[in-house]
N, C-alpha and C positions, 0 to 999 in steps of 0.2 A: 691177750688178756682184756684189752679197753674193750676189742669187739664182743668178746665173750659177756664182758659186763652190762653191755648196751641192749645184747640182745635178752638178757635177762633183765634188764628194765623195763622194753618194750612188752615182755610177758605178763611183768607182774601189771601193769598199765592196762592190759587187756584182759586179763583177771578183777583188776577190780572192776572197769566196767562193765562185766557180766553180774558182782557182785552188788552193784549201786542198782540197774538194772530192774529187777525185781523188785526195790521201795515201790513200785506203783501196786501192790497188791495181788491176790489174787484173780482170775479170772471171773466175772460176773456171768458171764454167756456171749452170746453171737448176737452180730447184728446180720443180715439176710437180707439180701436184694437182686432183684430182677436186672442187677446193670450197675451204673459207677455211682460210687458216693464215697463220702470225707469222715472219718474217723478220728479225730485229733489230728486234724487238718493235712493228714497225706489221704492218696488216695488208691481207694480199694474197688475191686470189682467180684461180683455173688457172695461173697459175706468173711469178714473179720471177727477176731476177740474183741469182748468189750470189760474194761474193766472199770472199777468203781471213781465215777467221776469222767468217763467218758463224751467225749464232743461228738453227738451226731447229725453229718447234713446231707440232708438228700440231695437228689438234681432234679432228672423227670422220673424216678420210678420213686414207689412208697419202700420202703424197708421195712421189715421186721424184726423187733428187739427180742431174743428168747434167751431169758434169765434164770439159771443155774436153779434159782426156788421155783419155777413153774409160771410167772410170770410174762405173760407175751403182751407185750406194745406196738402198739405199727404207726410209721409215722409218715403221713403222705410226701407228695412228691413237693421241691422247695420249701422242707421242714428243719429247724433246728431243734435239738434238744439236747440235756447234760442227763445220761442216765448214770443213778446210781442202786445201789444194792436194794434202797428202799423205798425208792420215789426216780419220778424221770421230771427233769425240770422243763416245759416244752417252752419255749424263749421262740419260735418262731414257725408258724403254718398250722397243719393240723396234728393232733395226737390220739390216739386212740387206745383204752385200756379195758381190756378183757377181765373181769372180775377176778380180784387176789388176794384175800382176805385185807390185810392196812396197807398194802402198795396205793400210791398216790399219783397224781399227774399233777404237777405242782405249774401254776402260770398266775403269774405278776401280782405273787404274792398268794393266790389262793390254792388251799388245798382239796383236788376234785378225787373222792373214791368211789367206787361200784360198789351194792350193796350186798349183792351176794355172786356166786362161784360161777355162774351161768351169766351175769348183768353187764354192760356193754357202755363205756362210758366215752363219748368223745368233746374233743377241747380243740377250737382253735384261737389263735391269738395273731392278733393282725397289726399294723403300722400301729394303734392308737391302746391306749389301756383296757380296752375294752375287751373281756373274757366271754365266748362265746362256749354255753358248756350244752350236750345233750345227752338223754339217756335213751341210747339207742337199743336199748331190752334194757327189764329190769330198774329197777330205783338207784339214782343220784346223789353222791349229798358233796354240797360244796363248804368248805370253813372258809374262814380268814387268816390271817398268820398267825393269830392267839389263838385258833381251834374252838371259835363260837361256831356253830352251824347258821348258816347265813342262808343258804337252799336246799330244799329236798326236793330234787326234780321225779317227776314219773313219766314210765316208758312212755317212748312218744311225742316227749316234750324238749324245749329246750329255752334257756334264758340267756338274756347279754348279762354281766355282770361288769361292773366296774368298781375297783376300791377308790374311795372320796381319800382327797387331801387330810381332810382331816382326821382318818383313820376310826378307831372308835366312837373317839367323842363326836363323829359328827352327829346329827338329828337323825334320829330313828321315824319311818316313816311307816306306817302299816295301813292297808286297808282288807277288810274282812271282818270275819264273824267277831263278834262279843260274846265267850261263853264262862262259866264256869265248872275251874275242874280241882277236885282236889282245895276246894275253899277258898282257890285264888279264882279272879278275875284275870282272862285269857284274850288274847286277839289271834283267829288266825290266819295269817295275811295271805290273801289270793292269788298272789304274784308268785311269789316265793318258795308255802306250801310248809313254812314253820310259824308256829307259834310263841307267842311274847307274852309271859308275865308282866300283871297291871300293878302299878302302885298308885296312889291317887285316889281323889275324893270327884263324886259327880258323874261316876261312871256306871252304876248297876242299874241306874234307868234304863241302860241302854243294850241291858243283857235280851241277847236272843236276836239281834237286831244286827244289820251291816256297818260298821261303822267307817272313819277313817281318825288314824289315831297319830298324831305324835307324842313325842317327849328324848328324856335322855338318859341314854345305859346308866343302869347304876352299877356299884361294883360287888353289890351281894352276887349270888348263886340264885339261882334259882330253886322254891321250894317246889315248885310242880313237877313232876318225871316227865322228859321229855319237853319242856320249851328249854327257848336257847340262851334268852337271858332277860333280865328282869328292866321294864325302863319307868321310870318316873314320867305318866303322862302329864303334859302341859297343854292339852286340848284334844277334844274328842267332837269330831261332826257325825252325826247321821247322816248315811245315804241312803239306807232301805231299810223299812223294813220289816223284821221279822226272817222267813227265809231261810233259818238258818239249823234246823232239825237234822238233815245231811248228813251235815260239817261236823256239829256235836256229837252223833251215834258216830261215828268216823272214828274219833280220836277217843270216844267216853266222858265227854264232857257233857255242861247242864246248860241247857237253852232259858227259855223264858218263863218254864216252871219251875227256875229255884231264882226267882228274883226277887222275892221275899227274904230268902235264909243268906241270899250276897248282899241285899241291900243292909240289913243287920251289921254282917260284916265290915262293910266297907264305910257306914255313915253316911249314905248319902247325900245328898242336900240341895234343893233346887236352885240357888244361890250358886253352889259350887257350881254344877253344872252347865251353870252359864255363861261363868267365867271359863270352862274348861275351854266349852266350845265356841268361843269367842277365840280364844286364845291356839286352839287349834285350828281356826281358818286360817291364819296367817302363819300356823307352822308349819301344816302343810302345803300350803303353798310357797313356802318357800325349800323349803324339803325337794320338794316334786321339781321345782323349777331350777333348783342348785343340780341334779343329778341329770335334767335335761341339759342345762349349760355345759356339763361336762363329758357331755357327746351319747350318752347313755341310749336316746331315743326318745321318742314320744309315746304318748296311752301310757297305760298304768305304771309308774313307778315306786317300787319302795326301796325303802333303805333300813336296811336290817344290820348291826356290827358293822357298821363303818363301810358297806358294801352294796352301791346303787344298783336295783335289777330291773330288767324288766323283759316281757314277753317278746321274744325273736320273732323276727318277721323273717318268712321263708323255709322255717323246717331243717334244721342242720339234722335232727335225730330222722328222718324220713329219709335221706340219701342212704342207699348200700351200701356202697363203695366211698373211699376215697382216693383224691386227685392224683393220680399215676396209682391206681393199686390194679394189678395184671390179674387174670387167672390164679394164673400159681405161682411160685417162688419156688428159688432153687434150692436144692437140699446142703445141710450145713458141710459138707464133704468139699474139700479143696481141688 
C-alpha cells in the first residue's frame, strides 16, 4: 500500500508539471538558423518555438524570427534580443525589421518602426548608448519612450541616436528651415527630418531662412498636424539664408511669402529678436556640445525629445546583408 501510494504521488507531481508548464503562454513562432544559437539560454541547432518574452542569441550565423502575425525579424550573427508578440527588444548587435504594420524594434529605450508593408528597417546597438538606426527601403520613424517622433529617416539614410540623461527636459536643439504651416511658426530640422512647433517672440524675421533654434519642450500638443512637439525658443541664429522653397512645397508649408501675415501673428519685435539670438548662441552651443560629450559624434547635431542625433558616417542602410547572414536558411521542419 505505501509503495502504491508513492507511486501515486510521483504521478500526480508529474502531472502538475506538465500543468505549471504551459504559464509561459502560447507560441509566438520560430526562430530559424543556419547553425547553433541560445533560446532562453539552453541550446538549439536550425530552429526552436519562441514564445512571448523569449531570449534570443546568436553565435556566428544571423537567425531569423517568424511570428505567428506575419512578422519576420533577423537578427545578425553575435546578437541579442527579448522577442515579444509586439516589439523585439534588441539589447545587443544588429536587428533587422521587415515592414509590419506597429511591430517595433525597441533599443535603449527607443521605439524604431517601418513605414510601410514593403520598408526595411535595421538597428544596431553596440558597447555604448549610442542607437545606430537605418532605412534600408522605404521610410523610418524613430520615438522616444513617451512616443514623441524624434526621427523620420528616408531610404538610404541612416542616423546615430542617443537618449540624453536628462530625458525630455533636456534642450532641444534644431537646425533647418523656418516656415510657416497652419499659422504656426515651424523649424524643420535637417538632421532628423521632423519638424518642431515655435513658441516665442522674434522669430518671423527669420521666416523662409535657415535657421539654428533652441529652447524647451513644452507640455501642450502640438496644434500643427504632423510636428512632433511644441518647444518654447530661447534663441534663434541665422545661418542661411533663404533657400528654403523645397522644404516648404515638401511638407505644405509657407516660406518668405507669408512673412507679413506670421509676423502679425507672432508680434515680432527687433528688440526680441535680439535677445533671442544672443541667447541662442549659447544654447546651442551648448546643446551641440552636451550631445558631442556624450559620445554622439561630431558635424551636425540635434536634439529633438530628449534624443541626440546625428548623421552616421559609413552607411549602415547601403550594406545588403548582415554579419553571419548565409544564402538561405533552413526550413522550419525539425
Amino acid at each position: 500500500m505505501t509503495r502504491l501510494l508513492m507511486r501515486a504521488g510521483l504521478i500526480l507531481l508529474v502531472i502538475g508539471a506538465f500543468t505549471v508548464a504551459p504559464a509561459a503562454g502560447p507560441a509566438i513562432g520560430l526562430a530559424v538558423t543556419d547553425g547553433g544559437f541560445q533560446v532562453d539560454h539552453s541550446r538549439f541547432w536550425g530552429n526552436t518555438t519562441l514564445f512571448d518574452g523569449s531570449i534570443v542569441e546568436t553565435s556566428t550565423a544571423s537567425s531569423q524570427l517568424r511570428l505567428t502575425s506575419g512578422v519576420e525579424v533577423r537578427l545578425a550573427a553575435d546578437s541579442r534580443a527579448r522577442v515579444y508578440l509586439q516589439k523585439a527588444v534588441i539589447e545587443r548587435g544588429y536587428g533587422q525589421l521587415f515592414g509590419a504594420g506597429s511591430y517595433e524594434l525597441e533599443a535603449v529605450t527607443l521605439r524604431i518602426s517601418a513605414s510601410a508593408p514593403d520598408a526595411v528597417a535595421r538597428v544596431h546597438v553596440g558597447s555604448t548608448r549610442i542607437v545606430t538606426v537605418a532605412a534600408v527601403r522605404g521610410a523610418v520613424s524613430v520615438r522616444n519612450a513617451a512616443g514623441v517622433l524624434v526621427a523620420s529617416i528616408e531610404a538610404g539614410r541612416s542616423l546615430d541616436l542617443q537618449p540624453q540623461d536628462a530625458g525630455a527636459s533636456a534642450p532641444t536643439h534644431a537646425t533647418g528651415c523656418l516656415l510657416e504651416k497652419s499659422g504656426k511658426l515651424i523649424v524643420v530640422d535637417q538632421t532628423t527630418n521632423v519638424f518642431i512647433e515655435l513658441g516665442g517672440d522674434g522669430l518671423a524675421k527669420e521666416l523662409g531662412n535657415k535657421v539654428e533654434v533652441t529652447g524647451v519642450a513644452e507640455t501642450t500638443s502640438p496644434t500643427v498636424q504632423g510636428a512632433s512637439q511644441v518647444i518654447k525658443v530661447a534663441g534663434i541664429t541665422r545661418i542661411g539664408k533663404g533657400g528654403c522653397s523645397t522644404t516648404a512645397k515638401k511638407i505644405g508649408a509657407v516660406g518668405a511669402a507669408g512673412a507679413a501675415a506670421a509676423a502679425a501673428g507672432t508680434g515680432a519685435g527687433a528688440a526680441g529678436a535680439g535677445a533671442a539670438g544672443a541667447a541662442g548662441a549659447a544654447g546651442a552651443a551648448g546643446a551641440a556640445g552636451a550631445a558631442t560629450a556624450a559620445g554622439i559624434g561630431i558635424g551636425t547635431v540635434a536634439v529633438v525629445g530628449g534624443v541626440a542625433a546625428a548623421a552616421t558616417v559609413g552607411g549602415l542602410a547601403a550594406t545588403d546583408s548582415l554579419p553571419g547572414q548565409g544564402e538561405t536558411l533552413p526550413s522550419a521542419s525539425r
